[in-house]
MARMIGU-7593 format. One line per 3 residues: number of its first residue (from 1); their letters; for each residue x, y, z of N, C-alpha, C. Coordinates in steps of 0.001 Angstrom, whole numbers. Last residue first. Layout:
<mitors>
NUM) A) X Y Z X Y Z X Y Z; ...
</mitors>
This chain:
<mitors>
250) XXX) -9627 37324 3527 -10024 37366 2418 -9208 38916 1579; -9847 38779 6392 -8470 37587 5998 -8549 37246 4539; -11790 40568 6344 -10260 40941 6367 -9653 40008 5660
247) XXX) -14551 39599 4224 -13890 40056 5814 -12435 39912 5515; -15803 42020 1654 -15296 40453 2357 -14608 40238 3447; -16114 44195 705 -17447 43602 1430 -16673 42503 2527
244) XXX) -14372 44657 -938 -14039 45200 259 -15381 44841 977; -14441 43203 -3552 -13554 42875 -2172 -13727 43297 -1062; -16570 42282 -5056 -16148 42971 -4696 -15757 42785 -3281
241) XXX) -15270 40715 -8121 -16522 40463 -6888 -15578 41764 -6256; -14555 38337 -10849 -14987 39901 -10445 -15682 39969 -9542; -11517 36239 -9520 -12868 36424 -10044 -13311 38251 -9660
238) XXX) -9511 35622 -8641 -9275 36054 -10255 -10669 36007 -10865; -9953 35433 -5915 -9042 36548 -6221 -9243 36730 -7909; -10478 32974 -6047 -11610 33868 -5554 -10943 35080 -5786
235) XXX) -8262 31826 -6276 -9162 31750 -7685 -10247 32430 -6800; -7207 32472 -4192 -6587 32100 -5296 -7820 32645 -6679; -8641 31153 -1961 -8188 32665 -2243 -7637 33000 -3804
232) XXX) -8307 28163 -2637 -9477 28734 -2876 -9185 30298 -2747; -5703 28047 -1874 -6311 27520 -3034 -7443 28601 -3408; -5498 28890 789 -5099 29335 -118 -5466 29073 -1685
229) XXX) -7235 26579 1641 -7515 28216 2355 -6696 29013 886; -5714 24294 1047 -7085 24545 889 -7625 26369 950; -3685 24928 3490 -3140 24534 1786 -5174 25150 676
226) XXX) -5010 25256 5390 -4520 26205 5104 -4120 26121 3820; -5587 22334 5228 -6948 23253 5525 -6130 24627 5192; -3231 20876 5976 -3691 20505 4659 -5208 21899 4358
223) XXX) -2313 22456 8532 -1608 22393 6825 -3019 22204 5797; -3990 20964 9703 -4030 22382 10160 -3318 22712 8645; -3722 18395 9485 -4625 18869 9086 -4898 20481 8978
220) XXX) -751 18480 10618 -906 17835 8985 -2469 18862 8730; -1531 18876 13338 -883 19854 12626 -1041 19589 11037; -2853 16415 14005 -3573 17994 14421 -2750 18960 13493
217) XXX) -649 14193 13288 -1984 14323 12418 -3068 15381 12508; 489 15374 15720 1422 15473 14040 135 15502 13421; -715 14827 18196 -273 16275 17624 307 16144 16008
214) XXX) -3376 12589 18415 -1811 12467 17600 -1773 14288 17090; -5341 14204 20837 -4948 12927 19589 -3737 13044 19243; -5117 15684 22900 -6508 14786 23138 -6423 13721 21547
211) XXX) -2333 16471 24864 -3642 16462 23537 -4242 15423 23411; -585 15998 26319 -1288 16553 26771 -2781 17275 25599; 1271 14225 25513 794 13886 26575 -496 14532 26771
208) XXX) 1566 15715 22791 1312 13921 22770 302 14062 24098; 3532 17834 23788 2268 17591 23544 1499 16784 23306; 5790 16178 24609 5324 16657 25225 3419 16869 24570
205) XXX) 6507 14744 21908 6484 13973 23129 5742 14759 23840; 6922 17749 20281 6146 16992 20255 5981 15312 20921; 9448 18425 22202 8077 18931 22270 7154 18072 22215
202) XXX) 11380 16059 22064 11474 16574 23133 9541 17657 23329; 11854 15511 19678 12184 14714 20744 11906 15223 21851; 11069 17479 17675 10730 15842 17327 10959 15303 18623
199) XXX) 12241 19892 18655 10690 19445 18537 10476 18051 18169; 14758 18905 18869 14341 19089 20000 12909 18937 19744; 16153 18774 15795 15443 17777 16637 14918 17945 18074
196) XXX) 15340 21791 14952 14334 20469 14825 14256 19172 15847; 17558 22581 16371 15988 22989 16645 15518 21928 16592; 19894 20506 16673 19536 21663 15314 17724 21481 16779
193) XXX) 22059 19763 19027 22545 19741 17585 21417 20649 16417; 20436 19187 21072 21685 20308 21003 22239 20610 20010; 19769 16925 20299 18784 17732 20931 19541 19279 20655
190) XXX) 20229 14205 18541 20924 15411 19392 20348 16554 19220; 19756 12599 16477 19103 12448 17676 19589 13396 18633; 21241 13429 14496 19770 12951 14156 19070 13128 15519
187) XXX) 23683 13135 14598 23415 14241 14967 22303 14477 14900; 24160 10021 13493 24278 10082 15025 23450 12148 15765; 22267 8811 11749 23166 9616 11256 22994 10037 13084
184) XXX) 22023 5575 10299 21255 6593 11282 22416 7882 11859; 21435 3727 7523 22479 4283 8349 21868 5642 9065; 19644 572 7197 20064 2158 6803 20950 2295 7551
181) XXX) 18298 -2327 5244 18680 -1746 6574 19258 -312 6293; 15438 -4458 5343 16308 -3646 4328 17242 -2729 5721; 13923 -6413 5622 15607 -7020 6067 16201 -5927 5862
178) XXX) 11233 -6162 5774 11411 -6367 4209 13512 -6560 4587; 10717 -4688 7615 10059 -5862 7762 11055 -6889 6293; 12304 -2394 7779 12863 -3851 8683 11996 -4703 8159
175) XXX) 10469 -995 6549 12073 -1459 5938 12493 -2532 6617; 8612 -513 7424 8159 -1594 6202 10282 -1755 5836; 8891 588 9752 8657 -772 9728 8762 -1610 8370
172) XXX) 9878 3276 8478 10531 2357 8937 10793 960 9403; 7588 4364 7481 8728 3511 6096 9567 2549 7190; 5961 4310 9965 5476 3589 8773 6484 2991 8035
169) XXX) 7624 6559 11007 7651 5414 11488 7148 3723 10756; 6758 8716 9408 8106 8112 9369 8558 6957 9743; 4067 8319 7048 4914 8941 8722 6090 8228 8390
166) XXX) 3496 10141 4276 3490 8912 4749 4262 8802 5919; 3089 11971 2062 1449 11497 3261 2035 10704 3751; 5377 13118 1126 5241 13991 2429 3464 12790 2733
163) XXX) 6885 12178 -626 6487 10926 597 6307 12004 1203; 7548 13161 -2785 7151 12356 -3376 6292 11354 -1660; 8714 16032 -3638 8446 16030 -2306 7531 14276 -2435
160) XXX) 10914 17743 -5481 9808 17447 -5363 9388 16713 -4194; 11987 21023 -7305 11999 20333 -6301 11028 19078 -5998; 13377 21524 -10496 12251 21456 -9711 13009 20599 -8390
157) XXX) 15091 23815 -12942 15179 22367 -12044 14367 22122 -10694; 15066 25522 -14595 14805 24441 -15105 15437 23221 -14047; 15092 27879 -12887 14294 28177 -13862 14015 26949 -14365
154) XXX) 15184 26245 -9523 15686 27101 -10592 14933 26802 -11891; 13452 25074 -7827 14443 25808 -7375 15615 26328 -7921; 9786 25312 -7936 11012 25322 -8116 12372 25717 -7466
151) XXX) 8365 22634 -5935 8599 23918 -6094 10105 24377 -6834; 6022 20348 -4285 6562 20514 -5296 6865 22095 -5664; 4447 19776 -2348 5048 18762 -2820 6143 18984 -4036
148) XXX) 5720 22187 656 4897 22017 -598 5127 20923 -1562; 5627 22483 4086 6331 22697 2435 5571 21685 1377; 3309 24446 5101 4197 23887 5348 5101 23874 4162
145) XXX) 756 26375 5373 584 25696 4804 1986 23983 4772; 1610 28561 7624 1182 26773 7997 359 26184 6881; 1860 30621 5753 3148 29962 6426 2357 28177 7228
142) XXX) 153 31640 5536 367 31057 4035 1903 30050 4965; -658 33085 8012 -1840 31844 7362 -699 31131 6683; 2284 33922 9195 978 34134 9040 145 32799 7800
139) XXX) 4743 32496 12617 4023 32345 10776 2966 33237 10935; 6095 32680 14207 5129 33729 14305 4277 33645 12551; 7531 30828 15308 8457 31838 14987 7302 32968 14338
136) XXX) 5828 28719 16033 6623 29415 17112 7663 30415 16911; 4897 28303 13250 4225 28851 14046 4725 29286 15499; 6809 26967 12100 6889 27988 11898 6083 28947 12837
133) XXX) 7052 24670 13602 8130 25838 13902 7661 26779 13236; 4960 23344 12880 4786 23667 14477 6022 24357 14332; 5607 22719 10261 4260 23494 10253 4364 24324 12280
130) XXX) 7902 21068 10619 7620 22260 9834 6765 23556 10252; 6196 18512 11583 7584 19804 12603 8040 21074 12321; 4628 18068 9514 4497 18641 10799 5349 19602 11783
127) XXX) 6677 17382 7914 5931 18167 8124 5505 19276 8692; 7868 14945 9090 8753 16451 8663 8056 17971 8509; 5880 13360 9283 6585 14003 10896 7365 15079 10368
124) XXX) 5613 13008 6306 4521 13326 7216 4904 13786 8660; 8647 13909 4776 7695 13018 4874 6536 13767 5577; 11260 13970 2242 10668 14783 3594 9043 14020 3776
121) XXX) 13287 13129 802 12675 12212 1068 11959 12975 2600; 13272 14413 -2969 13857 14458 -1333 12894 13657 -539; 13981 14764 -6100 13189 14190 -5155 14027 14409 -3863
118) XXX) 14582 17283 -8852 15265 16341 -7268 14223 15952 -6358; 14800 17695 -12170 14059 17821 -10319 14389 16703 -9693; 15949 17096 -14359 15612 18400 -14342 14574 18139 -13270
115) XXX) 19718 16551 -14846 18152 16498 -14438 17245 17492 -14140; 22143 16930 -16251 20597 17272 -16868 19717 16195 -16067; 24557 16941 -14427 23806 15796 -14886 22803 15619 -15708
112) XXX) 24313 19610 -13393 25849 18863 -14472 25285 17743 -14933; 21902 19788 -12379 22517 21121 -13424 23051 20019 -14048; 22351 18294 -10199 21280 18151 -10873 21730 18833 -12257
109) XXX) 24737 19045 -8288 24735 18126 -9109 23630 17862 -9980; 23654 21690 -8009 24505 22233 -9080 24835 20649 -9391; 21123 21324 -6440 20860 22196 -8078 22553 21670 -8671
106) XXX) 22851 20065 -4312 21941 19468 -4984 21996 20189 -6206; 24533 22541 -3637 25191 21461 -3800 24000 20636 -4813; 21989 24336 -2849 23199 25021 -3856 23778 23491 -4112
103) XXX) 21043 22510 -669 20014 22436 -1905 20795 23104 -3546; 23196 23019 1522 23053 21341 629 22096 21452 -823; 23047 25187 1652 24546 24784 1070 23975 23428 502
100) XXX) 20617 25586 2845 20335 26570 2072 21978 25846 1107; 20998 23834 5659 19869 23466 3991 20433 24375 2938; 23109 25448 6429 23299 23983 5880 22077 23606 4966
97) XXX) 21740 27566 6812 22492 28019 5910 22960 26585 5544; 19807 26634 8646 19327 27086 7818 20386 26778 6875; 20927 25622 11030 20257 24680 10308 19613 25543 8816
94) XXX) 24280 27308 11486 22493 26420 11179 22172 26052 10689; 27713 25658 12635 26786 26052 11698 24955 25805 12135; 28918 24604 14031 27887 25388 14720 27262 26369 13770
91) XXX) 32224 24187 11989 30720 23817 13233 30166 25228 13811; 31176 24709 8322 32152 25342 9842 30907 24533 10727; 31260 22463 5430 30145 23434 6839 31554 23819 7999
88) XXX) 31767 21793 2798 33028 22027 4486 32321 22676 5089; 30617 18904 1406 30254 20346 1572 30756 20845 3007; 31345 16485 -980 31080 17485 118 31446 18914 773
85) XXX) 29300 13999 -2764 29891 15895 -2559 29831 16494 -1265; 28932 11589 -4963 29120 12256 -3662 29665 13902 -3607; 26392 10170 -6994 27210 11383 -7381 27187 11838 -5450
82) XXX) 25630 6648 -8462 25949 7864 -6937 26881 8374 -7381; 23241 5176 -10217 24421 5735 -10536 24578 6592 -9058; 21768 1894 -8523 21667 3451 -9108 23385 3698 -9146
79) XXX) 21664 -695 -7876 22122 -350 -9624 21524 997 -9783; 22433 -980 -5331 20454 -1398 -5876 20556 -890 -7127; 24751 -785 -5034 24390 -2386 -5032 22779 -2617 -5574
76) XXX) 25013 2316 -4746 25021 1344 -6275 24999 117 -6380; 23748 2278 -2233 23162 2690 -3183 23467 1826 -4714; 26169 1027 -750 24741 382 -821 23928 1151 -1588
73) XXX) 28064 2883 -1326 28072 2217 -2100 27252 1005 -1703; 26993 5674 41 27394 5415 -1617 27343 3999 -2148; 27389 4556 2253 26403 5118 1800 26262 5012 65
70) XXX) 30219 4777 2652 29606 3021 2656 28294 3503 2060; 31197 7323 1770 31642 5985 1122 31031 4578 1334; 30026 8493 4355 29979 8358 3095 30071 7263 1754
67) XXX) 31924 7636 6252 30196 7119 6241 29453 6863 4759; 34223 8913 6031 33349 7142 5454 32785 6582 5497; 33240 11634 5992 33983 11127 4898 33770 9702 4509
64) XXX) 32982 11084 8874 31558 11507 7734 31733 11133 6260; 34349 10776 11000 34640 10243 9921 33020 9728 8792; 33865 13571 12141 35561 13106 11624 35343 12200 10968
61) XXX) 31295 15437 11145 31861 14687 12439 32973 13787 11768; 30635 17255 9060 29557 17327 10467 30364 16457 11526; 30227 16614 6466 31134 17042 7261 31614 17683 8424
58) XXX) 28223 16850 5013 28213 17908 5691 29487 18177 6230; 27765 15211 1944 28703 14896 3069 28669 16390 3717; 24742 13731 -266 25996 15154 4 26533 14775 1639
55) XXX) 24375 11748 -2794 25115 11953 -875 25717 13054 -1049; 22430 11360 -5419 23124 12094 -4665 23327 11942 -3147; 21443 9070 -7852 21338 8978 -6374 22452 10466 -5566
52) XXX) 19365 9142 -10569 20917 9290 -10168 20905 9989 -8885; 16861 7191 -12930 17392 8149 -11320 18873 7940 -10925; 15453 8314 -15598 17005 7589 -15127 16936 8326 -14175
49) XXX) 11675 8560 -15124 12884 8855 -15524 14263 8325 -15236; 9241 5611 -15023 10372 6489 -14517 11180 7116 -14856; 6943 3918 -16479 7974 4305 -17154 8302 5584 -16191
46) XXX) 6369 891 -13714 5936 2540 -14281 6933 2918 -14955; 7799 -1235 -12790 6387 -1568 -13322 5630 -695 -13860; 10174 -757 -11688 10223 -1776 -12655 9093 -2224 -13099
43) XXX) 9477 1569 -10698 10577 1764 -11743 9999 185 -12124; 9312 870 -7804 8258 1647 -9230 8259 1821 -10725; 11449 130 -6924 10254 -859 -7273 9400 26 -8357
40) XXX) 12408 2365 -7008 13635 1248 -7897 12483 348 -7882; 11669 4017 -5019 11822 4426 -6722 12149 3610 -7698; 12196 2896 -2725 10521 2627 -3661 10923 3407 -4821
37) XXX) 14400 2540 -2523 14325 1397 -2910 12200 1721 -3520; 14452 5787 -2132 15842 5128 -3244 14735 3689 -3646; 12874 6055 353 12764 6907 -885 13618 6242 -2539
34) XXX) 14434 4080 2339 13410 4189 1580 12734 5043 186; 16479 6045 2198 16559 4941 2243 15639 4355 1326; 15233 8374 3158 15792 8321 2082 16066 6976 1365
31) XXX) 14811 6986 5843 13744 7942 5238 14082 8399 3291; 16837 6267 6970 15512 5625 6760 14696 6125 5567; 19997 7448 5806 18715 7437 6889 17727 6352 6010
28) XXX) 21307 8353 3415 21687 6883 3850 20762 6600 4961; 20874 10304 2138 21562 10743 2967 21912 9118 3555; 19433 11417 -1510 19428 10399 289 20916 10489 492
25) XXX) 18260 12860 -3400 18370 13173 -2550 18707 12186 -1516; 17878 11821 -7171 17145 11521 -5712 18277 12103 -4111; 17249 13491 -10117 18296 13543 -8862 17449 12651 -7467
22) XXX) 16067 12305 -13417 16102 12682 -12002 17101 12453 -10584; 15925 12985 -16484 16368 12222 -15367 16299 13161 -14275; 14234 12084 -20086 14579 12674 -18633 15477 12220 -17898
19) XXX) 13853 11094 -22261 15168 10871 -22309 15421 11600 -20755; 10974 11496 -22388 11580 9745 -22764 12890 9801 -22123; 9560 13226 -19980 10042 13585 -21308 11018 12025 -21491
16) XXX) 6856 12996 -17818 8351 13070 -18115 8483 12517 -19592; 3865 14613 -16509 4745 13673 -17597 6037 13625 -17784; 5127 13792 -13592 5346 13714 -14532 4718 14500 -15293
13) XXX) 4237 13934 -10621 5033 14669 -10654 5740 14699 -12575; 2372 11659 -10341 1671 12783 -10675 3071 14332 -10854; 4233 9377 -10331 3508 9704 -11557 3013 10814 -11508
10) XXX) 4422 9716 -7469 5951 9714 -8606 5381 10401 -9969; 2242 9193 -6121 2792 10588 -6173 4396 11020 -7387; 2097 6559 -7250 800 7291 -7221 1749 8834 -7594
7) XXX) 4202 5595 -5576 4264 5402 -7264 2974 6282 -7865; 3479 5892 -3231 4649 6871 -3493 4469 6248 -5179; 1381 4631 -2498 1405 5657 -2269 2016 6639 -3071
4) XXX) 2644 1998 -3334 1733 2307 -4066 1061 4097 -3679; 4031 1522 -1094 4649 1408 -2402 3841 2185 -3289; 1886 1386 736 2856 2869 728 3260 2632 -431
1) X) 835 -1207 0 0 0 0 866 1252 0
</mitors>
């Protein structure tokens, strides 16, 4: 059924052109992990573009360098092509300017390769965690929509988002169930190490306790209704009506 989730969302990111290709984004985690081996099942029953596997190396801890290298090369045992790169972050670098170096690193292996969009493997808890920071940094409406399945990130190279309906915990059973195994990136779980993970480990635990359902599936919906909210502004905007009748947030 997830297989079939993500071959659902592969296809709607097409039509793709006969001779296309695509960048996949993994880091050697679960979550990418997965992202690599459901592209390679989909692939052998949907016409897919040529996927070419990117590791970018942060260089985040002394021997990242051969983490690398084993990463890389359980990728090309599932017969993808791997393009490595790394990227000399200073410590105590943020979490921003490291996305903002890894997605410059991504476009420019996508660029040299002619692909023209990069899958990433951001999911349903990524989301969420999304959607609950922005709102502790003061989002307005268009901001808890979260991130989007799909956006450019240059004139001819897209972003795409192929597993944001599916939790994290989900790919992870279906990977053990299936023997498949990953590499868990030790700064993943360090509280002290980026924002995020404190809300994954430390908030949302907390609110859990004290909400009346699953805080991730309260926030997803809070997204998916703001995603909606905007939609519909949208095309209520490119109609003739008169605005100033309509209450503020309109």
């Amino acid at each position: 059924i997830m297989i079939a989730q993500v071959a659902s969302q592969l296809n709607s990111f097409g039509p793709y052109s006969e001779n296309s290709r695509v960048l996949l984004a993994c880091s050697g985690g679960a979550d990418s992990t997965f992202l690599a081996h459901a592209y390679k099942h989909t692939s052998q029953t949907t016409p897919l573009p040529r996927a070419i596997i990117a590791v970018v190396d942060h260089a985040q801890h002394p021997d990242s360098a051969e983490q690398t290298l084993k990463i890389a090369e359980d990728y090309r045992a599932l017969g993808f092509e791997v393009i490595t790169q790394r990227i000399d972050c200073s410590s105590g670098i943020n979490e921003n300017d490291m996305r903002n170096q890894r997605y410059t690193a991504l476009l420019e292996i996508a660029t040299s390769h002619q692909a023209t969009q990069i899958f990433v493997a951001h999911h349903a808890d990524d989301q969420a965690e999304t959607v609950l920071q922005r709102i502790m940094r003061g989002t307005g409406l268009n901001g808890l929509v979260g991130m989007r399945p799909r956006r450019n990130l240059s004139a001819e190279v897209e972003l795409c988002r192929p597993l944001l309906s599916l939790r994290g915990a989900a790919m992870r059973d279906c990977l053990a169930e299936h023997n498949i195994e990953w590499h868990e990136d030790a700064t993943n779980g360090d509280v002290e190490y980026a924002t995020r993970n404190k809300i994954r480990y430390q908030l949302l635990p907390q609110l859990a306790e004290i909400a009346t359902g699953d805080p991730v599936k309260a926030l997803l919906k809070l997204a998916g209704e703001a995603a909606d909210w905007q939609s519909a502004q949208q095309q209520l905007l490119e109609q003739d009506c008169g605005f100033a009748e309509m209450p503020s947030y309109l």
